[in-house]
Every structure is written in C-alpha cells, then in structure tokens.
C-alpha positions as CSV (number, residue, x, y, z in Angstrom):
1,X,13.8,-77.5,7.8
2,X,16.9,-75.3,8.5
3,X,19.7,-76.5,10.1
4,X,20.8,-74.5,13.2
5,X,23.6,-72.5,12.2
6,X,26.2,-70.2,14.7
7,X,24.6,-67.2,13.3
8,X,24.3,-64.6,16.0
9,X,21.0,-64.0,16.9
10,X,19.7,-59.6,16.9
11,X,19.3,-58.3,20.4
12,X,16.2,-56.8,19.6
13,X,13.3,-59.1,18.5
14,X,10.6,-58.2,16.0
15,X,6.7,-57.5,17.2
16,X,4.4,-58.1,14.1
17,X,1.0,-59.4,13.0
18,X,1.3,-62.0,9.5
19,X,-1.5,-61.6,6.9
20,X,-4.6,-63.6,7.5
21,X,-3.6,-65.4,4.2
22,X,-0.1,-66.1,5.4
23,X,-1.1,-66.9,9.0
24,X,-2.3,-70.9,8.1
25,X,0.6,-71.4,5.6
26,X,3.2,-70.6,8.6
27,X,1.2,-73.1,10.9
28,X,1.2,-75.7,8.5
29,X,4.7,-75.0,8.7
30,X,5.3,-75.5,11.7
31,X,3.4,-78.3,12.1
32,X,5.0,-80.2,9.7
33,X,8.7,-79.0,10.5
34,X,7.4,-79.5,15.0
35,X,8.9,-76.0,14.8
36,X,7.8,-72.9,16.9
37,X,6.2,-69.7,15.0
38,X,9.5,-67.9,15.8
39,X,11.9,-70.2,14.5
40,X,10.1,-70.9,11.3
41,X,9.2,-67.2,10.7
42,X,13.1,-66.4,11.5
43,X,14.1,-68.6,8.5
44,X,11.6,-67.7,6.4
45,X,12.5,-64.0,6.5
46,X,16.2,-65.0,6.4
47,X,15.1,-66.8,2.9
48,X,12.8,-63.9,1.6
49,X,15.9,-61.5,2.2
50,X,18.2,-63.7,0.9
51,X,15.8,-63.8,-2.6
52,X,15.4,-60.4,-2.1
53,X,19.2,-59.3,-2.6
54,X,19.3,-62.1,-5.3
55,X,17.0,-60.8,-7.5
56,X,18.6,-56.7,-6.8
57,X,21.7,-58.5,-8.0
58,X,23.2,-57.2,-3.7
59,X,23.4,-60.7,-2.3
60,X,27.2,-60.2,-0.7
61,X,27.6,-64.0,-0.4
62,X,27.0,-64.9,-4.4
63,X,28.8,-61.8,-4.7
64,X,31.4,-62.2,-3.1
65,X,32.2,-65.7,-4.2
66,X,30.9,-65.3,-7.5
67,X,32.2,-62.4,-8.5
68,X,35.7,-63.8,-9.7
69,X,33.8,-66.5,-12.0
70,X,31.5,-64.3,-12.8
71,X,34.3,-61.3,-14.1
72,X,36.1,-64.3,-15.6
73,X,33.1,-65.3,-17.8
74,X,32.6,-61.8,-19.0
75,X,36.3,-61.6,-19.5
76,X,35.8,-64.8,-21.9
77,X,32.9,-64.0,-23.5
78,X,34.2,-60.5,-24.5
79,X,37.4,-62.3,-26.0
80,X,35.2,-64.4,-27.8
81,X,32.9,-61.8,-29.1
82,X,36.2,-60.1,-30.2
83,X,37.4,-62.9,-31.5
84,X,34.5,-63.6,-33.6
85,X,34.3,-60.2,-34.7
86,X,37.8,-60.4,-36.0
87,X,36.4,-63.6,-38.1
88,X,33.6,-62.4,-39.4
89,X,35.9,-59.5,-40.3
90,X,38.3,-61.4,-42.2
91,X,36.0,-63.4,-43.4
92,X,34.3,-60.1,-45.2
93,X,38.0,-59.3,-46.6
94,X,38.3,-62.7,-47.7
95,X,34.8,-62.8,-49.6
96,X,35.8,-58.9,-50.9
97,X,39.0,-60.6,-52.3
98,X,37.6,-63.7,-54.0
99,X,34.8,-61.6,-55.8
100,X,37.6,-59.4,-57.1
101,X,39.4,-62.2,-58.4
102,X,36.6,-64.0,-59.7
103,X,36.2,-60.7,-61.7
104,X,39.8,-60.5,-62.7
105,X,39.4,-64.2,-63.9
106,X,36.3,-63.5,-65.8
107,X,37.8,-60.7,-67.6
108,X,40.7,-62.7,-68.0
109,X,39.0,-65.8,-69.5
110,X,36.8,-63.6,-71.9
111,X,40.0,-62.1,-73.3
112,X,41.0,-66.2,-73.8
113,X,37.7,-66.7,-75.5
114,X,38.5,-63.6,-77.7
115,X,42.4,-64.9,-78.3
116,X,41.1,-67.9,-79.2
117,X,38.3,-67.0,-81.3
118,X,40.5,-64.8,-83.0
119,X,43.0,-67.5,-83.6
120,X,40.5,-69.6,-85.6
121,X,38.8,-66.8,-87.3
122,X,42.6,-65.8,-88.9
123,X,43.4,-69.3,-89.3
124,X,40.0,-69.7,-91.1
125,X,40.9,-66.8,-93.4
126,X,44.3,-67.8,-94.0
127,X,43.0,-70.7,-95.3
128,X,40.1,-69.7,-97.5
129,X,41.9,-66.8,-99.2
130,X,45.7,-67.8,-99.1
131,X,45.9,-71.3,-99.1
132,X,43.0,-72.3,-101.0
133,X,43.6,-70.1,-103.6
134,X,47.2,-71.4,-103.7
135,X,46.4,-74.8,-103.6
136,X,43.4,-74.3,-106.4
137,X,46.3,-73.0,-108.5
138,X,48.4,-75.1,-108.0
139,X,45.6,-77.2,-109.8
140,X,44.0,-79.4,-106.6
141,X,40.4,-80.6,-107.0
142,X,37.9,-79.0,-104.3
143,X,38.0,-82.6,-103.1
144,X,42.0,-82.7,-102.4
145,X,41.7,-79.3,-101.0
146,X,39.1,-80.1,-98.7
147,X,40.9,-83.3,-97.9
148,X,44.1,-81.2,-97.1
149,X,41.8,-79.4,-94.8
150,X,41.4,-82.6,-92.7
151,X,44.7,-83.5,-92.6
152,X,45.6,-79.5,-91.0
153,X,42.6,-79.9,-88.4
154,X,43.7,-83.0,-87.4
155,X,47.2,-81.9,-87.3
156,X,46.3,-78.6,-86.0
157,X,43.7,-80.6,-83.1
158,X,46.6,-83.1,-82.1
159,X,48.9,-79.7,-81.6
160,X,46.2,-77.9,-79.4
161,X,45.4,-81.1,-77.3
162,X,49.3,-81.6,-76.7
163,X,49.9,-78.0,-75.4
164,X,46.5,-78.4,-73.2
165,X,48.4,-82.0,-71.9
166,X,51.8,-79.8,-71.0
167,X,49.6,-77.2,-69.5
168,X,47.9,-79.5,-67.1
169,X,51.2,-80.8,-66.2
170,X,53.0,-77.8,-65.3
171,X,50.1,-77.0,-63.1
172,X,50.3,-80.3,-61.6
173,X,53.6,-79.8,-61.0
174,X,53.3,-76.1,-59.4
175,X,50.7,-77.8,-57.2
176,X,47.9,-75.4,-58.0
177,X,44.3,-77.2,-57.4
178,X,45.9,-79.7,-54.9
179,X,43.7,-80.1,-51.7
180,X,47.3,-81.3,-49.5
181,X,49.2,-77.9,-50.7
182,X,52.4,-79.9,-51.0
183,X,53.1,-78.6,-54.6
184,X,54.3,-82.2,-55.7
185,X,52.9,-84.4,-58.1
C-alpha cells in the first residue's frame, strides 16, 4: 500500500477496460489493501511507468540524483583501468628488461666458465710440459713431483677460496642481494 503523497492529480481521468487475466489480480488487490479500483490501478501504473523508464535507462529521478555518483564511478573506474593499464605496461617493460639481463648474465657467466676453464687448462699445461719436465730434471721421482702437485693444488685451492671470501664481502658491503636495500653490512 502507497502512501498518499502531494502529487497533483491529471485533470483528465483515464476510461479503460483491464485484461480478463489482470482483472482478479487488481481485486485481490484491493481487497487486501481496502482500496478502491482507482486508487490501486493509479499506483500500479505510477509503478509500471516508473519500471518502465528504469529499465530505458529515462527515469529523471535516479537520473537526476544519480547521475553525479554515477559520472563519479565511471570517472574512477576509468582512472583505474588507466591506471592498471599503465601497470601492466610497466610491468611488460620490466619483464622485457629482466629477460635481457638474464641474457647479458648468461653470456656473461659462459665467458666465466670459459676464463676459468681456460685458466686450468693453461695451468694444467704449464705444469705437465714446463714444470714437470723441470722438476724431472732436476732429478725428482714421479712420486715427489706428484707430491709437489698436491702441495700447488692445495696452495692454488686456498688462493681461489680466499679471493671467492673477498668477493662475497665486497658485495656484502655494496649491499647487492640485500632484501632491506640499505647497502650496509
């Protein structure tokens, strides 16, 4: 049931049969509401034309006081989407640039591999035709020599795992790996 409202009512009142099928739903109506006909039939077509403009998107009401909130929302949701398009953006430059370092570091670590590699490889020739021979003229058993050999690996080892020590340090100390980004140790 509608409350009266100050509505002004049309001078000219509408003449109309209902459908057959409508006819006992607007009784029931009225019978449960101890309305006339009229009155219920009066808010029932104010309701149908309200739904009406609703659904064409023309109710001047919701318009009207909707239309701020609803020009605010698309105003937000377009910054959003822009905003989010500008992430996913730079999120595509970012994933570009770590692929291309990624490759820069791969090419950089094989040429390691191959520095290193070719540091043992001349160190291992070094040894087998200069210093062997030397040290097999100098009259050494193949024992002593290969005993010698242990000493220079060990010696050679202790030099390689002290430069790996200073290298961790000075990246320590540059701050490179650290999850705070302060730089300090």
């Amino acid at each position: 049931m509608k409350e009266i409202n100050k509505r002004t009512l049309a001078a000219q009142p509408f003449s109309f049969n209902a459908y057959e099928d409508n006819y006992g739903a607007v009784m029931a109506l009225c019978e449960a509401s101890g309305r006339k006909p009229a009155e219920e039939l009066r808010d029932l077509l104010d309701e149908g034309i309200s739904a009406r403009r609703k659904r064409s998107g023309e109710d001047s009401e919701a318009t009207t006081a909707g239309t701020g909130q609803q020009t605010g929302c698309k105003d937000e949701i377009a910054q959003l989407v822009q905003v989010l398009q500008q992430l996913v953006q730079k999120a595509s430059l970012h994933n570009d640039m770590l692929l291309r370092v990624a490759l820069h570091l791969r090419e950089q670590y094989g040429m390691v591999l191959e520095s290193v590699a070719a540091g043992y490889a001349a160190r291992h020739l070094i040894w087998k035709y200069v210093v062997e021979g030397m040290l097999r003229d100098e009259g050494l058993s193949p024992e002593q020599i290969l005993k010698r050999l242990d000493e220079e690996r060990r010696t050679w080892n202790a030099e390689r795992d002290q430069a790996a020590d200073l290298l961790e340090q000075a990246i320590r100390n540059l701050g490179i790996g650290r999850e705070d980004g302060s730089g300090s140790a």
